[in-house]
VEXDREN-2710 file (C-alpha; in Angstrom, 1 decimal):
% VEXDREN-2710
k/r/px/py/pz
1/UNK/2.2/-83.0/-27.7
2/UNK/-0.2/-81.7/-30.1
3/UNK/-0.1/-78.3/-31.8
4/UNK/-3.3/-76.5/-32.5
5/UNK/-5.1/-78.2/-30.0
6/UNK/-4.7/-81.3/-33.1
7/UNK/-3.2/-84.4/-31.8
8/UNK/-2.7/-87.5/-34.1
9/UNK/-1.6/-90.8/-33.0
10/UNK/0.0/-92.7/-36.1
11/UNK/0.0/-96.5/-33.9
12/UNK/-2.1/-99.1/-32.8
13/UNK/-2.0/-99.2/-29.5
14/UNK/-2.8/-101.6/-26.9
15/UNK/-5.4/-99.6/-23.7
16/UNK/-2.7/-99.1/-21.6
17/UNK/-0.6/-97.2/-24.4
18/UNK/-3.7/-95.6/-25.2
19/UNK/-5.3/-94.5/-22.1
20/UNK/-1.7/-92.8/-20.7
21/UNK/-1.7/-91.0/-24.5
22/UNK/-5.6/-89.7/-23.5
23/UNK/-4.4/-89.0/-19.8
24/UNK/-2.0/-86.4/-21.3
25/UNK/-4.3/-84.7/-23.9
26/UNK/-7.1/-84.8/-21.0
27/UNK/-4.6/-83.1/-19.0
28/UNK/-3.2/-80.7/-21.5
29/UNK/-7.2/-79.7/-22.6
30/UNK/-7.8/-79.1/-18.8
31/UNK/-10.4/-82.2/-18.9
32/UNK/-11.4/-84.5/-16.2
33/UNK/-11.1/-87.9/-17.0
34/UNK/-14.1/-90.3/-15.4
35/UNK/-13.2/-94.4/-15.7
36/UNK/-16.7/-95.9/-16.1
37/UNK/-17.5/-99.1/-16.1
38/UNK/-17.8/-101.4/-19.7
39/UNK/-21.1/-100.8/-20.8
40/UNK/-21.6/-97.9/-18.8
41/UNK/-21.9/-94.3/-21.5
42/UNK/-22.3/-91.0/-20.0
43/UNK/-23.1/-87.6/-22.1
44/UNK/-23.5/-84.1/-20.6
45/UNK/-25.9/-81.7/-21.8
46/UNK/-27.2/-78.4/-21.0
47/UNK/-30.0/-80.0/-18.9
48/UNK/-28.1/-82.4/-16.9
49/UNK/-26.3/-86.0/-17.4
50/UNK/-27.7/-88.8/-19.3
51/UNK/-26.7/-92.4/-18.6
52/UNK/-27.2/-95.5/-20.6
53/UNK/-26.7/-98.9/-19.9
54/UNK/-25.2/-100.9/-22.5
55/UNK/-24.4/-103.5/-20.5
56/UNK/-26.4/-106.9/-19.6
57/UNK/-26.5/-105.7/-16.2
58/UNK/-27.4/-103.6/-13.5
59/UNK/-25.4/-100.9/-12.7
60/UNK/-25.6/-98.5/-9.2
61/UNK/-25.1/-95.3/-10.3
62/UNK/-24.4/-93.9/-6.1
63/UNK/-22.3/-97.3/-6.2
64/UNK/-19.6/-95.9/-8.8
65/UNK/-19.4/-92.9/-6.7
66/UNK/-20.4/-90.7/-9.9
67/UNK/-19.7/-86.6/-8.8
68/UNK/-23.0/-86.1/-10.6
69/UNK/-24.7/-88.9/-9.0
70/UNK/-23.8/-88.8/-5.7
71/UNK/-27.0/-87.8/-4.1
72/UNK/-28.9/-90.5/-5.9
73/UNK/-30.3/-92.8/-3.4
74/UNK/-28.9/-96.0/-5.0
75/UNK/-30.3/-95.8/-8.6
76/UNK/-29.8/-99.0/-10.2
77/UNK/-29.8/-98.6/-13.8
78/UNK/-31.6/-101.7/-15.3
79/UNK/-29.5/-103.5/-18.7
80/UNK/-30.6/-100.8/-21.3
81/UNK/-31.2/-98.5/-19.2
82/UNK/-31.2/-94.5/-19.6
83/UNK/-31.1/-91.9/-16.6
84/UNK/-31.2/-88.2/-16.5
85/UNK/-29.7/-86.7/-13.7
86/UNK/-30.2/-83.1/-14.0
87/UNK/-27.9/-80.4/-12.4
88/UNK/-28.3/-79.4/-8.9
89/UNK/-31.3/-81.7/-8.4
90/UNK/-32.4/-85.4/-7.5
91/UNK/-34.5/-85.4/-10.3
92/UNK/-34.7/-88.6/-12.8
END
């Protein structure tokens, strides 16, 4: 797979197809792969991990049993929702 660290997928292909195709890049790239929730986005930054909540409802951050979350004390993050969750810290 891939050559250059350039991988191109000439097929439209269902999620399952898809997701094993990103399981092998994630692998090759050294990348852990984190299954969220629909609706659920999560973006890491140099001051911690944002969440947003796309979806119409609630979502328990401590509940998805998040590595970065885990010492959350049962955030719920409301529908459209953003949380920061900064590294090494509680702190929202």
């Amino acid at each position: 797979m891939g050559e250059n660290n350039i991988y191109y997928v000439s097929a439209w292909a269902d999620p399952a197809l898809m997701s094993a195709i990103l399981d092998e890049v994630f692998k090759a790239a050294k990348i852990d792969k984190v299954e969220l929730p629909n609706g659920l986005r999560r973006s890491k930054t140099s001051i911690g991990t944002f969440y947003y909540n796309y979806s119409k409802n609630k979502m328990n951050l401590k509940a998805l049993r998040l590595a970065d979350a885990a010492e959350l004390d049962g955030l719920e993050l409301p529908p459209a929702g953003v949380a920061l969750v900064r590294e090494g810290t509680e702190e929202l």
